[in-house]
C-alpha positions as CSV (number, residue, x, y, z in Angstrom):
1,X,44.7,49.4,49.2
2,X,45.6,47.2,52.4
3,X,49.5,46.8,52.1
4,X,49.8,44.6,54.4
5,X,47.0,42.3,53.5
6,X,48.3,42.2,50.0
7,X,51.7,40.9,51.3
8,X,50.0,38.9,53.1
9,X,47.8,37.2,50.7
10,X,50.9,37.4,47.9
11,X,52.7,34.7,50.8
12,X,49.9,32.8,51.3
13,X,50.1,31.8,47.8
14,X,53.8,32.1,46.9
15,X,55.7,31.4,50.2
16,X,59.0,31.8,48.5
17,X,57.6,35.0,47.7
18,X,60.0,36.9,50.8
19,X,62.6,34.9,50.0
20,X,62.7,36.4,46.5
21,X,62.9,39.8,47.7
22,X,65.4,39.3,50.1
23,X,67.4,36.3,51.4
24,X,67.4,37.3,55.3
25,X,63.4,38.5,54.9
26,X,64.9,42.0,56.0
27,X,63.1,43.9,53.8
28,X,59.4,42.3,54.2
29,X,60.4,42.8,58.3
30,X,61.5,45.8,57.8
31,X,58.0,47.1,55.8
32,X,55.6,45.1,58.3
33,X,57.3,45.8,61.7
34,X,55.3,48.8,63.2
35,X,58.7,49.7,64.4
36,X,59.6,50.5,60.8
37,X,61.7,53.8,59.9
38,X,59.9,53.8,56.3
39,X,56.7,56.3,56.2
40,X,53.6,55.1,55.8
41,X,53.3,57.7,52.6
42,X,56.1,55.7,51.2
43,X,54.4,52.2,51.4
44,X,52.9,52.3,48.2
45,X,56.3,52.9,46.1
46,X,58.5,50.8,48.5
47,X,55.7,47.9,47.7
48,X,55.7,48.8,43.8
49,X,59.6,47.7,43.7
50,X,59.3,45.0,45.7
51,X,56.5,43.8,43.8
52,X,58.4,43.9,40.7
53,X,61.8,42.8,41.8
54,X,59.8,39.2,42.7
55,X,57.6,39.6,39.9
56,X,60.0,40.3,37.3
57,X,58.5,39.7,34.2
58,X,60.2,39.5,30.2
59,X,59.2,41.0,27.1
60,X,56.6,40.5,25.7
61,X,54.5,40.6,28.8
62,X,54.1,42.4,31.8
63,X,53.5,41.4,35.3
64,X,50.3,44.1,34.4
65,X,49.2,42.5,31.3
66,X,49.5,38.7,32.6
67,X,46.9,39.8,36.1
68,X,45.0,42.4,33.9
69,X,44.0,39.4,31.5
70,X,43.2,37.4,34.7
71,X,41.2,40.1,36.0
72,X,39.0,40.3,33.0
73,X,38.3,36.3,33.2
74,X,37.4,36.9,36.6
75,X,35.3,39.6,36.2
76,X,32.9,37.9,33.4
77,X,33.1,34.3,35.8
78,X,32.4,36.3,39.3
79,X,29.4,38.3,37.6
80,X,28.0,34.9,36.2
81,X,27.7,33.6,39.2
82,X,26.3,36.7,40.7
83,X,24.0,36.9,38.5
84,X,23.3,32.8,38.5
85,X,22.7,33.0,41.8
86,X,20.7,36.0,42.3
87,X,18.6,34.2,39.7
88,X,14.9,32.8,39.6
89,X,16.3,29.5,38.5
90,X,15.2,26.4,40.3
91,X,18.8,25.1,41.0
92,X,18.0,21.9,43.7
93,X,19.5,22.8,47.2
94,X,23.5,21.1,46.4
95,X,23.5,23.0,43.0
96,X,22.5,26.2,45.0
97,X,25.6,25.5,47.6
98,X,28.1,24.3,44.5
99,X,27.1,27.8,42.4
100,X,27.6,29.8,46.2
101,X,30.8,28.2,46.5
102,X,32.2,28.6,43.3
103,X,30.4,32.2,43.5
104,X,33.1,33.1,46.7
105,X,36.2,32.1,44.8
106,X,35.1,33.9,41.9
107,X,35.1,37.1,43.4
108,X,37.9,36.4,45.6
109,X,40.4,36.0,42.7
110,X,38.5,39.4,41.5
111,X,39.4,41.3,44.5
112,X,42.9,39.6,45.0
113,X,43.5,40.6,41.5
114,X,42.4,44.6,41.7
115,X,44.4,44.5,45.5
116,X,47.8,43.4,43.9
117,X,47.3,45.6,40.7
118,X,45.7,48.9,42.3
119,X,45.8,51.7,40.2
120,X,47.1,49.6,37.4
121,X,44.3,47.1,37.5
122,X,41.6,47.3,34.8
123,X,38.2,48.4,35.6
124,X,35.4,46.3,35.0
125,X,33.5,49.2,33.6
126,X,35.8,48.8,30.4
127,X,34.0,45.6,30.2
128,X,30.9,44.6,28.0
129,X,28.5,47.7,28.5
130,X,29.9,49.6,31.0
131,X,30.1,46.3,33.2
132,X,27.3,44.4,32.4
133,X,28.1,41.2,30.3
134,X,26.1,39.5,27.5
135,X,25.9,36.1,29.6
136,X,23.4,35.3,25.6
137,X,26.8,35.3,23.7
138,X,25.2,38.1,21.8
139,X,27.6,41.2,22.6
140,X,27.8,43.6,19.9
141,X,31.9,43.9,19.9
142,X,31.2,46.8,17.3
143,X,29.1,49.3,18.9
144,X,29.7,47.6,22.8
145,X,25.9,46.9,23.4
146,X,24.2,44.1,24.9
147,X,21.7,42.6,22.8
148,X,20.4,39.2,24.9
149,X,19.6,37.8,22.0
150,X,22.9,35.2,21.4
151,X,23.4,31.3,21.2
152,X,22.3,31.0,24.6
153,X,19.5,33.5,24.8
154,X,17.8,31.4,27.8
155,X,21.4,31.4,29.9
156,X,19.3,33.3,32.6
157,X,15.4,31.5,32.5
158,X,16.8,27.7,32.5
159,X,19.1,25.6,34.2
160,X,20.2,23.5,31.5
161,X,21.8,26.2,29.7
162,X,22.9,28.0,32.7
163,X,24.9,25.5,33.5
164,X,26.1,24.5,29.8
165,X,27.8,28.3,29.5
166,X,29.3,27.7,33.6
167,X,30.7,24.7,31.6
168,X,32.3,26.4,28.5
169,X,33.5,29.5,31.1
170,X,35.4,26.9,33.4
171,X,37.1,24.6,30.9
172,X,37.8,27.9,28.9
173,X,39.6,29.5,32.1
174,X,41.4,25.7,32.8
175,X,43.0,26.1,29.0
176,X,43.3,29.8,29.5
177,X,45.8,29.6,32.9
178,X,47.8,26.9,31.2
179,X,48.5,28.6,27.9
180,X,50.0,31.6,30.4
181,X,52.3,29.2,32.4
182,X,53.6,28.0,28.8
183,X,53.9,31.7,28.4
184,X,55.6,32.2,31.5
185,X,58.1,29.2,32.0
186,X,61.0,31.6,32.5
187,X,59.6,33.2,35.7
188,X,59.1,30.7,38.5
189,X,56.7,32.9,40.6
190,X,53.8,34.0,38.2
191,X,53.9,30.5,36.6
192,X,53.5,28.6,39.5
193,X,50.5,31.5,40.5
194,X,49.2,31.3,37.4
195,X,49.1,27.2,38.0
196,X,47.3,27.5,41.5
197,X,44.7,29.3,40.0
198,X,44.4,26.6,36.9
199,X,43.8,24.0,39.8
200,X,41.3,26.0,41.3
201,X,39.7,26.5,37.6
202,X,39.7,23.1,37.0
203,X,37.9,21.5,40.1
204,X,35.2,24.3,39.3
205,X,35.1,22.9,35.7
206,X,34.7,19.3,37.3
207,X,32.2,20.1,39.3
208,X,30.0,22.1,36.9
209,X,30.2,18.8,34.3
210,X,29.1,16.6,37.5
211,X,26.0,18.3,37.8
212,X,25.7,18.4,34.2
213,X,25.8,14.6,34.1
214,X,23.7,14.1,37.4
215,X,20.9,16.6,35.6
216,X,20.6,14.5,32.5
217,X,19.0,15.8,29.3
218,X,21.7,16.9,26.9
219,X,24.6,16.6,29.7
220,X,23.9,12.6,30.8
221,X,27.0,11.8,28.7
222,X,29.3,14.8,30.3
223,X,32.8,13.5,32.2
224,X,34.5,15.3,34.5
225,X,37.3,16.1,32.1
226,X,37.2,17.6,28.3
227,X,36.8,14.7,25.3
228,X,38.1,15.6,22.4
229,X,37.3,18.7,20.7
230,X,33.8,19.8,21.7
231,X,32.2,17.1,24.1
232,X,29.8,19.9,24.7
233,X,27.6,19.3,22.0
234,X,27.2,23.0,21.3
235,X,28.1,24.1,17.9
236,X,28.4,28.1,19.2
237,X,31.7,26.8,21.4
238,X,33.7,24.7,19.4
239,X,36.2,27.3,19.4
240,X,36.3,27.1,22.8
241,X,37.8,23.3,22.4
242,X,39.8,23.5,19.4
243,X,43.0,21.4,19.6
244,X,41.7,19.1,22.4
245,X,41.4,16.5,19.8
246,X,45.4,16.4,19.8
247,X,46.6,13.0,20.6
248,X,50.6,14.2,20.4
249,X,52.4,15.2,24.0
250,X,55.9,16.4,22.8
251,X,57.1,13.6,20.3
252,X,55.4,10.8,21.3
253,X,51.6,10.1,19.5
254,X,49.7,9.1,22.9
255,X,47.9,6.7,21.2
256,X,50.3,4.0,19.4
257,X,53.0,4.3,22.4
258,X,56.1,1.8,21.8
259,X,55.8,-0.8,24.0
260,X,52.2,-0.7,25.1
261,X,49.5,-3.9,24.4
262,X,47.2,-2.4,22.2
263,X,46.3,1.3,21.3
264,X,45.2,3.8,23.4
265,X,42.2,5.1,22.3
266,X,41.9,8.8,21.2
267,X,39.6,9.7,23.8
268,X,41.7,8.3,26.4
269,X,44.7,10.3,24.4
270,X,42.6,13.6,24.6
271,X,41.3,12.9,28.3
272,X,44.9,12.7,29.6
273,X,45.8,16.3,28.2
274,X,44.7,20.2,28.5
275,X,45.4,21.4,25.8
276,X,46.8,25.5,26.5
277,X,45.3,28.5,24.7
278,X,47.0,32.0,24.2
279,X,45.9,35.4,25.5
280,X,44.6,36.9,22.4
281,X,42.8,33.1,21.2
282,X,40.9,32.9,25.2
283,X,39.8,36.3,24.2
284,X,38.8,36.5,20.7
285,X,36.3,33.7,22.3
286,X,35.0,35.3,25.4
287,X,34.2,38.7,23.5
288,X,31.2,37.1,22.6
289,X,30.2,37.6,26.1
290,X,31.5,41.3,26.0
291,X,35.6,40.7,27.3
292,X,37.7,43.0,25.7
């Protein structure tokens, strides 16, 4: 594990990250200055307490749990795309570059994730079988075999479908990074990381409905955003969008707002809103696929 890189990285996407270790940035200089006094054997536990003195986090959850569960996300998106693009499928040449693109960030949030966590992160080979994920839906959650033979048992031989599950993995990781900075109000810095990476979910979801909508077929109606409930038309994932039909934003029913002429309508209501979902809902719906 690169120490240095990992600080590095951690400012790149927190830059009040030194200043909430140490006012004067003494310690940070202190750890990264060749001249240092502190020996190199003693990075590791000098970067542990660091790590959680910024990254404090309250019962119930723990800086490990909260990156762990972001990890596993990760690790069923990044191998989709791996395996999407290592595909036969015909994707036209700006699907190809979207997929290849998408494909990077995926596995750069996977190896961000496993640098910050290190021995504490979870492996991927306590995943589906021994790694390998059930892109069908079809995992067997009691005896942890891939069967290939789920809802969407052609995920791998046509586009349509390939890009239908991209879909439901996208908007599920948008819902899923919100419902942990609900979670994770009280601590400034993994809320606001948990956030960047719900903005970097989101313009994937957007741009996997785009090329729903520009393919046609059963996706010609798709928007950029989630409508409602299940705008997916798939049955298998309504889970996946339950509670996006909620027109209510704290006290105030979105779509007979005082003072407004005329209603707004419900999809306009349900456009507006991402709706969050907790750790052990995201889940319970992404075991299918063999997260555990």
């Amino acid at each position: 594990m690169n120490l240095l890189n990992i600080i590095e990285e951690i400012n790149i996407a927190d830059p009040e990250f030194q200043d909430r270790i140490s006012p004067r940035r003494a310690v940070i200089k202190n750890i990264t200055s060749f001249g240092s006094k502190v020996a190199v054997a003693a990075l590791p536990m000098a970067f542990s307490t660091l790590f959680k003195k910024a990254y404090g986090q309250t019962a119930p959850l723990t800086v490990s749990d909260v990156l762990n569960y972001a990890l596993k996300l990760e690790y069923l998106e990044a191998a989709f795309y791996n395996a999407g693009v290592a595909s036969a499928l015909s994707f036209s040449t700006a699907e190809k570059a979207a997929l290849v693109t998408i494909q990077t960030h995926e596995n750069a949030h996977v190896n961000f994730l496993k640098g910050v966590l290190g021995i504490n992160a979870v492996a991927q080979t306590s995943q589906g079988m021994n790694g390998t994920y059930d892109f069908t839906g079809g995992f067997n959650t009691t005896t942890n075999i891939v069967t290939g033979t789920g809802p969407f048992s052609t995920v791998l031989t046509d586009i349509d479908t390939y890009f239908a599950v991209a879909q439901v993995f996208e908007d599920t990781g948008v819902r899923a990074y919100k419902g942990q900075a609900r979670n994770l109000l009280g601590n400034h810095t993994v809320s606001t990381a948990a956030l960047n990476i719900h903005s970097v979910e989101a313009r994937h979801a957007s741009a996997i409905r785009q090329i729903r909508r520009a393919r046609g077929g059963a996706g010609a109606t798709t928007k950029p955003w989630i409508t409602g409930a299940n705008d997916t038309g798939i049955a298998a994932v309504n889970g996946n969008y339950a509670g996006e039909d909620n027109v209510v934003q704290g006290p105030v029913t979105i779509t007979n707002l005082p003072g407004v002429s005329g209603n707004v309508s419900v999809n306009a209501a349900t456009e507006a809103f991402t709706e969050p979902l907790t750790m052990t809902q995201v889940v319970a719906l992404v075991n299918i696929f063999g997260v555990r």
